[in-house]
C-alpha positions in Angstrom: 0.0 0.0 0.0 3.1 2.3 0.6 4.6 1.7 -2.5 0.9 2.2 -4.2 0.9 5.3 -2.2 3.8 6.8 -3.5 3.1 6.1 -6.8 0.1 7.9 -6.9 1.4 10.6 -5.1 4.3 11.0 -7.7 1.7 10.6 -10.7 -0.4 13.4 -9.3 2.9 16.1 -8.9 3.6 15.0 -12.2 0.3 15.7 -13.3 0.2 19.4 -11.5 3.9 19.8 -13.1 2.1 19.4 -17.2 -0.7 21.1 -16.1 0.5 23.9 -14.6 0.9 27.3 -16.5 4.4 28.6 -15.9 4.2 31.9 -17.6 5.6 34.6 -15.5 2.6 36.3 -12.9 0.6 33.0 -13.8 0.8 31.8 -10.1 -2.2 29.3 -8.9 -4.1 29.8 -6.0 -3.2 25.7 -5.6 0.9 26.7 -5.7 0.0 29.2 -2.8 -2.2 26.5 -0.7 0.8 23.9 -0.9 1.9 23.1 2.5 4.6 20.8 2.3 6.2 19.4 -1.1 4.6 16.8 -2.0 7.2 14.3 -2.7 10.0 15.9 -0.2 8.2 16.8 3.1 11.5 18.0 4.7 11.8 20.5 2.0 12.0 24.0 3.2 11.0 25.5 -0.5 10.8 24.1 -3.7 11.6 25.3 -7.1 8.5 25.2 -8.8 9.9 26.3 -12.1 13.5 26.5 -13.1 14.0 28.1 -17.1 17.7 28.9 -18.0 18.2 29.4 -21.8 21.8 30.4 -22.9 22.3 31.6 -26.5 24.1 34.1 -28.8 23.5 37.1 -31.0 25.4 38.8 -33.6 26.1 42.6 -33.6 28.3 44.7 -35.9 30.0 46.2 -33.7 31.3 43.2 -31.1 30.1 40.0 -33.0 28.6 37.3 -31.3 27.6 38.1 -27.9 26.8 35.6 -25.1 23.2 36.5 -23.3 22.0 34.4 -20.5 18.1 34.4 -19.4 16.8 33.0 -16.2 13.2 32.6 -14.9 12.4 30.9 -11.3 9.0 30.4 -9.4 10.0 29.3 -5.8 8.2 27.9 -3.2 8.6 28.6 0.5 7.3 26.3 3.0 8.6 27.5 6.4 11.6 30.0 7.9 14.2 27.7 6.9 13.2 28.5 3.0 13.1 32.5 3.4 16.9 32.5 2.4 16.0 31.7 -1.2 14.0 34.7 -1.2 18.1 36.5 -1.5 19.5 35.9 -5.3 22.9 37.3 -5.7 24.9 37.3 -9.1 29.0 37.5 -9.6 29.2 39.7 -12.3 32.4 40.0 -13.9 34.1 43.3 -14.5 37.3 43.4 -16.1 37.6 44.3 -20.0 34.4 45.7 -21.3 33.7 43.8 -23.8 33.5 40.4 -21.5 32.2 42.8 -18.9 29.2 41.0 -17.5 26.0 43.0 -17.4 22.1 41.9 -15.8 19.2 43.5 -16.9 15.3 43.0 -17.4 15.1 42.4 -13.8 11.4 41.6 -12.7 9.8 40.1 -9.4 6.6 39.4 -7.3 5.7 37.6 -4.2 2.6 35.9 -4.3 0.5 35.2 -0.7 -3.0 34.2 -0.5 -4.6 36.3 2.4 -8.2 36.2 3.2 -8.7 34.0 -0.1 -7.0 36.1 -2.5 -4.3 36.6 -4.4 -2.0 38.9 -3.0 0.7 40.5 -5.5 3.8 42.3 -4.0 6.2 43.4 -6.8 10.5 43.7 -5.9 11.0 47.8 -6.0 14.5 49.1 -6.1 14.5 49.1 -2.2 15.2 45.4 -2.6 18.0 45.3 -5.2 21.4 45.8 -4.0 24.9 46.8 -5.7 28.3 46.4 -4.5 31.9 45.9 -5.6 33.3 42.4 -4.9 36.7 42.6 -5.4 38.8 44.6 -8.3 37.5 42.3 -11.1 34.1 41.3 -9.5 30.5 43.2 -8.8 27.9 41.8 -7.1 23.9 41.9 -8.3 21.5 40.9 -5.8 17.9 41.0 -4.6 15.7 40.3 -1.7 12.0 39.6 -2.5 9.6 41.5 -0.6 7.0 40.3 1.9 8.0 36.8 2.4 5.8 34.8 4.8 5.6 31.1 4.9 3.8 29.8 2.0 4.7 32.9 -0.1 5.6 31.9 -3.9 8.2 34.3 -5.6 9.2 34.4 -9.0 11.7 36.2 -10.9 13.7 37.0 -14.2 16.6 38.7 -15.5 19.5 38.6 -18.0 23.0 38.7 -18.0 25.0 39.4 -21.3 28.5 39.5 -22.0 31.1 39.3 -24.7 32.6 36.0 -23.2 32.5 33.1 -25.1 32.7 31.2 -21.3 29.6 29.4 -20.2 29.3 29.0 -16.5 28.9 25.4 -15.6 24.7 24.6 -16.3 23.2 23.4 -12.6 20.6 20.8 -12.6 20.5 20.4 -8.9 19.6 22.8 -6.0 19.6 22.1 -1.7 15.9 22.0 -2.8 13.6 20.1 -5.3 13.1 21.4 -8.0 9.5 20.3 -9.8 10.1 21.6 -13.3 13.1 22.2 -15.0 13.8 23.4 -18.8 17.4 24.1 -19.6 18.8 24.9 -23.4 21.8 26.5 -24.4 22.2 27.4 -28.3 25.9 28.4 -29.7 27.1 29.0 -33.6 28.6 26.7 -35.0 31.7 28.9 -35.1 32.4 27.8 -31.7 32.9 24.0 -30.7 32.4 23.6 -26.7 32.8 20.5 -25.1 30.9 19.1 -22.4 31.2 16.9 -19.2 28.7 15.9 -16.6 29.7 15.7 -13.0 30.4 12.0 -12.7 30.2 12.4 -9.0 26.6 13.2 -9.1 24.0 10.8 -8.4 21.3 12.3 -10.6 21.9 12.4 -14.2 19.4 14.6 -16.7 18.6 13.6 -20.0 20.8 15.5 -22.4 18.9 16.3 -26.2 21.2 17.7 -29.0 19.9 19.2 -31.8 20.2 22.2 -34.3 19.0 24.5 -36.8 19.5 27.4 -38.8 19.3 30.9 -38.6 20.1 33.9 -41.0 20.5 36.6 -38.5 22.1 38.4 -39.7 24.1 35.6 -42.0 23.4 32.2 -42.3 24.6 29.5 -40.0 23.8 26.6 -37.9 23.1 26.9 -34.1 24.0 23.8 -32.0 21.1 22.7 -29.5 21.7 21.5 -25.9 18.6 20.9 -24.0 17.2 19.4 -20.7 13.9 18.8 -19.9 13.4 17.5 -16.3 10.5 16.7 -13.7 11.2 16.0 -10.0 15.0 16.7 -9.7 15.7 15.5 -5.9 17.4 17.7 -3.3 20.9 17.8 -3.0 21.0 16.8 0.6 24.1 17.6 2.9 25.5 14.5 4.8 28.2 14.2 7.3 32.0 14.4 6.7 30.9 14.0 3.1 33.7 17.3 2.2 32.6 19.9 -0.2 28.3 18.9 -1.3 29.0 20.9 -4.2 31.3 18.0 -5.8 28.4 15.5 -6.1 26.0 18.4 -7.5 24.7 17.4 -10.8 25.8 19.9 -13.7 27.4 20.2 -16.8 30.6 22.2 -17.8 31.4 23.6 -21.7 34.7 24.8 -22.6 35.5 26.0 -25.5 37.6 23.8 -27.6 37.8 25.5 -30.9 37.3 28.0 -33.5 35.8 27.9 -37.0 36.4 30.4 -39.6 34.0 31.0 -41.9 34.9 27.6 -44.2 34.3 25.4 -40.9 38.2 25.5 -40.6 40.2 25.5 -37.1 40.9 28.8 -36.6 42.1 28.2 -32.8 42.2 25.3 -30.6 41.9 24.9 -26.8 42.7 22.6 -24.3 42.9 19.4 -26.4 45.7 17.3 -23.7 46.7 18.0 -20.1 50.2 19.7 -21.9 48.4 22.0 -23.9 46.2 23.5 -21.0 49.3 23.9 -18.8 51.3 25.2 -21.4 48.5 28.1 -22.6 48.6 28.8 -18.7 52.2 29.3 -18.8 52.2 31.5 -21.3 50.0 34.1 -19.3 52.0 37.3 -18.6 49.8 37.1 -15.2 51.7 33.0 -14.8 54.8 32.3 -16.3 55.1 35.7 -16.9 55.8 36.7 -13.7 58.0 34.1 -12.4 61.6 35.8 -13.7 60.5 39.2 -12.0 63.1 39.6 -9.3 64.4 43.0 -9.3 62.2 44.3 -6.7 62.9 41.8 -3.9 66.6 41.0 -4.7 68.0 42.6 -1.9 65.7 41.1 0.4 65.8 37.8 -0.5 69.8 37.9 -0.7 70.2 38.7 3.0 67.8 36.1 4.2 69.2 32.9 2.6 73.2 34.1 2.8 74.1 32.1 5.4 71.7 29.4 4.3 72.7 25.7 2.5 69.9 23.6 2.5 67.0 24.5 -0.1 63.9 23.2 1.9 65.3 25.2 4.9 65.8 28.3 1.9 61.7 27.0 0.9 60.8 27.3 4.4 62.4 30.8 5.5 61.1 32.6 2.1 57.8 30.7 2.8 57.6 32.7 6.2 59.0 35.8 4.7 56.3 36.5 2.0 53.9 35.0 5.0 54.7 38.1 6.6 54.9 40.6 3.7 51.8 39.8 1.9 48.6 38.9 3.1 45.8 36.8 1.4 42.7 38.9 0.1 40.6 35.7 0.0 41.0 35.6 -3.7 41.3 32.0 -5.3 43.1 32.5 -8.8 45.5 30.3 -11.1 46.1 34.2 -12.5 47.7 37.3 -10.7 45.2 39.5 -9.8 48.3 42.6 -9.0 51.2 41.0 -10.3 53.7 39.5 -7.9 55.6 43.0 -7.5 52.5 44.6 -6.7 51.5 42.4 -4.0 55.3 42.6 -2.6 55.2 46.2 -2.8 51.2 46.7 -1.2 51.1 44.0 0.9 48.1 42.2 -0.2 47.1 40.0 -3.0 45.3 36.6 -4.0 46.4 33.1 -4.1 48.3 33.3 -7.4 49.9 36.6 -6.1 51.3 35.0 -3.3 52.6 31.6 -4.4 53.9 32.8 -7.7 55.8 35.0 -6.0 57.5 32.7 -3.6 58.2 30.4 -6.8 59.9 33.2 -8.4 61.4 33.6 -5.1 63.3 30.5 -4.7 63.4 30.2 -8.7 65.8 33.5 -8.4 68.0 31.6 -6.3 68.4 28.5 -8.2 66.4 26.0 -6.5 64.1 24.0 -8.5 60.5 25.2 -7.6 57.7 24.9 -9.5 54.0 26.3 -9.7 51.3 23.9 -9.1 47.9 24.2 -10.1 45.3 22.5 -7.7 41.5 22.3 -8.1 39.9 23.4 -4.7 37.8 20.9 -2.8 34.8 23.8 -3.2 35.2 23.7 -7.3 35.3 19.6 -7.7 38.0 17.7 -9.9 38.7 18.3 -13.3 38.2 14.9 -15.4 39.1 16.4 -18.9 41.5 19.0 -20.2 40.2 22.5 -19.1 41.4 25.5 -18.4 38.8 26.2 -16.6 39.6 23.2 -13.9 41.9 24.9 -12.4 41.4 27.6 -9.8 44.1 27.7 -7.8 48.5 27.4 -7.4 50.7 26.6 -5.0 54.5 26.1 -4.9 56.0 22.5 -5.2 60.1 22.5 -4.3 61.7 19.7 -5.5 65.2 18.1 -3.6 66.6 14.9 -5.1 63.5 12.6 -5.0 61.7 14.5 -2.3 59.3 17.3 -2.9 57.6 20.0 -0.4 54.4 21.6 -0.5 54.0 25.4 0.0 50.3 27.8 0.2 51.8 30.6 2.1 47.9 32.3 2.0 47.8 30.4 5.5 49.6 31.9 8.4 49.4 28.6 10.2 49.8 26.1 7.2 53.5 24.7 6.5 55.2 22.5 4.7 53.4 19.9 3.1 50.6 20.6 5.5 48.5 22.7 3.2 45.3 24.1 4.1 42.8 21.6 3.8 40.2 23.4 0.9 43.6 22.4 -1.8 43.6 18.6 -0.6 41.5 17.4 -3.9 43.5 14.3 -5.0 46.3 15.8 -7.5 47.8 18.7 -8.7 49.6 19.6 -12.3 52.6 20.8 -11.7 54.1 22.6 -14.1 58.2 22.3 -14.8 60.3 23.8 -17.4 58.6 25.8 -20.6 55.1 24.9 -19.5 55.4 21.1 -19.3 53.4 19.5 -17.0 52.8 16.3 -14.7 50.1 15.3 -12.2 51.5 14.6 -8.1 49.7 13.6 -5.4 48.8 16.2 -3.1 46.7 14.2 -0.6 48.4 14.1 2.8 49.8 10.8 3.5 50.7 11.1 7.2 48.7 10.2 10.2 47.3 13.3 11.8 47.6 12.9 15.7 45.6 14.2 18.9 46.6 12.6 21.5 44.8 13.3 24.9 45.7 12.5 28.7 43.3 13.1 31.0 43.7 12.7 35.2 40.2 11.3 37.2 39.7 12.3 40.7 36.7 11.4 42.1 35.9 14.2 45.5 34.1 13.8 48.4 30.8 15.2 46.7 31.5 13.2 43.7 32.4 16.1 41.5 35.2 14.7 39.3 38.4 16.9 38.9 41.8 16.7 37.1 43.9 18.0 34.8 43.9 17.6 30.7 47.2 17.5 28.6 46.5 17.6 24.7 49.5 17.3 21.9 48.2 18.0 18.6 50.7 17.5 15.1 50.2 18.1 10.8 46.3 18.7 10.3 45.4 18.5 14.2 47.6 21.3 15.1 46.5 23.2 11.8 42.6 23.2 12.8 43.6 24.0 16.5 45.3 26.8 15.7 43.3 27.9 13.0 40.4 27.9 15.8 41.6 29.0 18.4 45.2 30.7 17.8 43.7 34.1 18.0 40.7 34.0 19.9 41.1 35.4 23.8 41.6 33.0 26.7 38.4 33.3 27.3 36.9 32.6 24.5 39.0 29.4 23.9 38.1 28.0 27.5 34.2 28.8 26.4 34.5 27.3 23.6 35.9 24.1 25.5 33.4 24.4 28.0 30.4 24.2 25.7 28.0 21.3 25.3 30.3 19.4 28.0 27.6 19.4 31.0 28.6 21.5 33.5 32.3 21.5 33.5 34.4 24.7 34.8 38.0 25.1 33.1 40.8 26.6 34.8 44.9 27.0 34.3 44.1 27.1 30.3 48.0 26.8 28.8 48.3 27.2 24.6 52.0 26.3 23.9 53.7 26.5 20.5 50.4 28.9 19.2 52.1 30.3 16.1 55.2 28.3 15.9 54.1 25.9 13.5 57.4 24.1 13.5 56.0 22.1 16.9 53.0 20.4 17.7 50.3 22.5 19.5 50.6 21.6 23.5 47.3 22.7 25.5 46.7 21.4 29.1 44.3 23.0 31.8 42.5 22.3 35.2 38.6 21.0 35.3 36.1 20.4 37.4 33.1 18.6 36.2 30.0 18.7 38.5 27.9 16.1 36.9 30.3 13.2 35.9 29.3 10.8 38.4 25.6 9.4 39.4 25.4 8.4 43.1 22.7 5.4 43.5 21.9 4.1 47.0 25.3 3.1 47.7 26.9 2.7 44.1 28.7 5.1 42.1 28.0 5.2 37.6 30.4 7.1 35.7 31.8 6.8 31.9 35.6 7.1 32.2 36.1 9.3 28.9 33.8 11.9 31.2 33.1 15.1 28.9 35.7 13.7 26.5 33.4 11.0 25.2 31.6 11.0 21.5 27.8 11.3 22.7 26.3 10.5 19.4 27.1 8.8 15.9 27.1 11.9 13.7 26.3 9.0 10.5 22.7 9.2 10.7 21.2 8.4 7.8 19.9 5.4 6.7 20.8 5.2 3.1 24.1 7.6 1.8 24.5 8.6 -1.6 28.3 10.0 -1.1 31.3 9.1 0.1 32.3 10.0 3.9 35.5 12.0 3.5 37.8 12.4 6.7 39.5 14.3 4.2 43.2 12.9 5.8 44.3 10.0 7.6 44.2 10.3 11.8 44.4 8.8 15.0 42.9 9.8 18.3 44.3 8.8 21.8 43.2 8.9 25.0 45.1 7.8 28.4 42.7 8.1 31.3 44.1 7.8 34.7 41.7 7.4 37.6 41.7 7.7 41.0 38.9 5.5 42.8 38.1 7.1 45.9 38.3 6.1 49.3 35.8 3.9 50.7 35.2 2.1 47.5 35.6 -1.1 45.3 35.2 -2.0 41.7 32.2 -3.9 41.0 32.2 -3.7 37.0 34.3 -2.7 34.8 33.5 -2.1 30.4 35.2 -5.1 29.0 38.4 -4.9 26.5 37.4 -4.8 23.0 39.3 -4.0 19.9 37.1 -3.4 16.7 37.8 -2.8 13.0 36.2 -1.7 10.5 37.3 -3.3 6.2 40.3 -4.6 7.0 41.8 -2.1 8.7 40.6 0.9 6.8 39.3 1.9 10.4 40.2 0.6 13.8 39.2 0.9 17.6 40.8 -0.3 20.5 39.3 -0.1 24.2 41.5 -1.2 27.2 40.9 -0.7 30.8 43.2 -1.9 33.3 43.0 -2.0 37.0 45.9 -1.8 39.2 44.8 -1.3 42.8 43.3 2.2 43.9 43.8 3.0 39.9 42.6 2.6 36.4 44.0 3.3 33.4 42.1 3.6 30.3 43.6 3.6 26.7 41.5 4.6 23.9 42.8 5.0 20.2 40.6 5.7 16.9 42.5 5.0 13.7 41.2 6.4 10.2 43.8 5.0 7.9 41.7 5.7 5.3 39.8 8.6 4.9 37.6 7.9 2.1 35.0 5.5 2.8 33.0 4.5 0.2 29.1 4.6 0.1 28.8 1.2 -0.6 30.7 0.5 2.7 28.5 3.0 4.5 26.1 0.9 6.5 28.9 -0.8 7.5 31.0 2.0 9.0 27.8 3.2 10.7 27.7 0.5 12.8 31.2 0.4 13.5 31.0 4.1 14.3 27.6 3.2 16.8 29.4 0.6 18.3 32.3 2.8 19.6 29.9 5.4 20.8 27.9 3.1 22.5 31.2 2.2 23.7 32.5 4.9 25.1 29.2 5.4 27.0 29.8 2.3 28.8 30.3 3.1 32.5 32.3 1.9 35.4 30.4 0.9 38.9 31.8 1.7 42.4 30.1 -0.2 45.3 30.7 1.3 49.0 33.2 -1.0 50.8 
């Protein structure tokens, strides 16, 4: 009857979906009544209609111009939905003519009050200008009148003289009921495409094409998408960036035609040629045999200096401290390294280019990398347009290191963790080019020590010592390095019952050539449950995992730990006077795929003391969905373990 259930259910949205009259103001007093979505109940909104048409048109004056059009009715079901009321566009704004532009902007909110039809249209008190960064404007608007059940509906364009088409999104955080995606080029220009094959919806892709004489003859090339019931794309734990499993499709421009269908210009046709067109950027390669202007500098630095990852490492910290990151991802400058040496400021590619040229200028063999970030997903063809970031790769003998000196706290080869996305190309010698493995190989270690005294009111106090190396250290110090004392023992304090802090010591806070060291006093109030004349307490205390944060039943993606760790606990306890063990949790050592994942659990007594060792090994930090009802229970199982609790009796 369920399955029955749902089929009728699913026939029926289809049913509203062909039936329903998507021209723009055309909302139904039905779309307003809709209180929950009829196939996804959690959903917070819905995109009731989703049009995105990309094509081009010819003008004397610039040629072929690129013109995007979108159109979206939204649904929103409760306060968690009113954010989709907000659109914001990244407009580019460098050369005029790829200078991105939006116009024809039109919206209402629709609410049905009092059995009618209530119309409130988006006045320029709800659209909003402002300059993102140098190359980079941002459009946006905020619908009016948004209540829960409210339907909003927009549209706009945005033309340019790029021939780049942003990747094509099938997928939102939301459903989406209805959506109609074409894009339309001439024939001149030859883009390639590639589907996300992370994703775990696919749409069915039509190709087609036609002619047009506008103001000449030629063919336009047809890609189209049709689609009904596109499923949320839901977030899941430790499953990294969502964005890499979204379902979309990128085009890049592969070629050229002249007017006798002839290659005219080819793009990205192998891994060498991308890399070497990058190189040959004046705002890449260009800049990496500038010197002039930090000669001097770097001279006196590395004079009494031998060893060139000991050169990498001081001229890593010295551009660390001259020029600081403006949040700017690029594979391009965005100053030029001078100008970011001589300013103070700059993005990615300003900064890591110019600690290649850096070390290039004294004749160590340092390279440019360029890295896909875990936010922009993994390029699986030859594109340009994979890449969106560079680091510096130094090269000694067989050994390499691995330098982003946008982080003050990253070093080398512990890079901050939005680069770790598989592989890099790193570029040698007149723009050729190899893929290396940037994924971290080395454990990642917290290891925790934590002294139990059990007091005459059974509070439970002690003392904690924490040592914290590679990726800990990095997330410790990139959390708490420059926050106050106070707000560091808060922040320790919170959602760990009613436990005070005391004595709070941070050693080794921005000297990232040691492991962070942290230790302090506590007293925990509410660690121990008196009963008649027995005494329950978990040994971990506040320390303990409280709940398996894998809670789904089915998962689409994999979990991603994003690097390989281990967690250890020594627990030291002092039973108190007056009584005696009368249970203990037994030993157990559990593992998860042959050793992908293991957890050990031993408790010793040794007259008025225990001692407790705990370790959690990740060794590999990618586990596949397939696997993942597996690991959940593994991962219950050590919760449920560390819940386990020890019983006093009164002697």
């Amino acid at each position: 009857m369920k399955h029955l259930f749902f089929i009728i259910i699913t026939v029926v949205s289809l049913n509203q979906v062909i039936s329903q009259n998507f021209k723009f103001g055309k909302v139904s007093k039905e779309e307003l009544q809709e209180k929950f979505h009829p196939i996804d109940s959690s959903a917070s909104a819905a995109v009731l209609y989703r049009h995105e048409s990309i094509s081009f048109y010819f003008t004397e004056s610039d040629g072929f111009m690129q013109q995007r059009e979108i159109h979206e009715r939204i649904k929103v079901y409760n306060k968690d939905g009113f954010d989709w009321a907000t659109k914001k566009e990244y407009l580019y704004q460098g050369s005029s003519r790829f200078e991105e532009n939006m116009s024809g902007l039109k919206g209402v909110t629709f609410n049905y009050v009092d059995g009618k039809i209530i119309k409130d249209k988006l006045s320029s008190e709800g659209k909003f200008n402002e300059d993102y960064n140098e190359y980079t404007k941002i459009n946006s608007f905020t619908m009016p009148n948004i209540k829960e059940g409210s339907v909003i509906e927009y549209k706009y364009k945005i033309t340019t003289g790029s021939l780049g088409i942003d990747d094509i999104i099938f997928q939102y955080r939301i459903p989406i009921n209805k959506l109609d995606v074409k894009i339309a080029t001439p024939e001149y220009y030859v883009y390639k495409k590639q589907m996300n094959l992370k994703a775990s919806y696919y749409p069915k892709i039509k190709e087609s094409a036609k002619n047009l004489t506008v103001p000449f003859k030629y063919i336009v090339n047809i890609i189209s998408a049709e689609e009904t019931d596109v499923p949320a794309l839901r977030a899941e734990a430790y499953a990294g960036n969502i964005n890499n499993y979204r379902s979309k499709m990128a085009l890049e421009l592969s070629a050229i035609l002249n007017t006798y269908k002839v290659v005219e210009k080819s793009f990205s046709s192998s891994w060498e040629e991308v890399t070497k067109t990058i190189y040959k950027s004046d705002n890449f390669g260009g800049q990496l045999s500038r010197s002039n202007f930090y000669k001097d500098d770097i001279n006196t630095l590395l004079s009494s200096v031998t060893d060139d990852f000991q050169k990498a490492f001081l001229v890593e910290n010295l551009v660390k401290s001259k020029v600081k990151w403006n949040g700017n991802y690029s594979k391009y400058t965005q100053k030029g390294i001078r100008s970011a040496y001589k300013e103070g400021v700059g993005n990615v590619a300003d900064i890591n280019l110019l600690v290649t040229s850096m070390l290039r200028s004294q004749g160590i063999k340092a390279y440019p990398v360029l890295i896909s970030t875990r936010n922009n997903g993994i390029p699986l063809f030859p594109t340009r347009e994979g890449f969106n970031y560079v680091i510096c790769m130094v090269k000694k003998g067989e050994s390499y290191m691995l330098i982003d000196a946008t982080e003050p706290f990253s070093t080398n080869n512990v890079l901050p963790e939005r680069v770790l996305n598989w592989r890099g190309r790193v570029i040698t010698e007149d723009g050729n080019s190899q893929w290396i493995n940037i994924m971290s190989q080395a454990k990642s270690l917290e290891s925790t020590r934590l002294n139990v005294k059990i007091n005459d009111d059974f509070s439970v106090s002690g003392k904690v010592s924490k040592s914290l190396n590679s990726y800990s250290a990095l997330r410790y110090r990139n959390k708490y390095a420059l926050t106050t004392e106070e707000d560091h023992i808060k922040a320790l304090e919170s959602d760990k019952g009613d436990l005070e802090i005391a004595e709070l010591n941070f050693e080794n806070k921005k000297d990232i050539t040691e492991p962070v060291k942290v230790s302090y006093e506590y007293e925990l109030s509410d660690g121990v449950d008196e009963v008649g004349d027995k005494l329950y307490f978990s040994p971990l205390l506040f320390l303990a995992l409280k709940e398996n944060p894998f809670k789904l039943e089915e998962r689409q993606y994999p979990i991603d730990f994003i690097m390989p760790y281990e967690d250890k606990y020594l627990i030291n306890i002092m039973l108190p006077e007056g009584y005696n063990v009368e249970s203990l949790p037994e030993n157990e050592i559990m593992e998860f795929k042959d050793g992908d994942a293991k957890f050990q659990y031993i408790l010793r007594e040794n007259g008025r003391y225990l001692q407790l060792k705990v370790n959690l090994d990740i060794n590999n930090p990618i586990i596949g969905s397939l696997d993942y009802k597996v690991f959940k229970s593994f991962f219950s199982s050590l919760v449920e373990k560390q819940a386990e609790q020890i019983v006093l009796t009164k002697a």
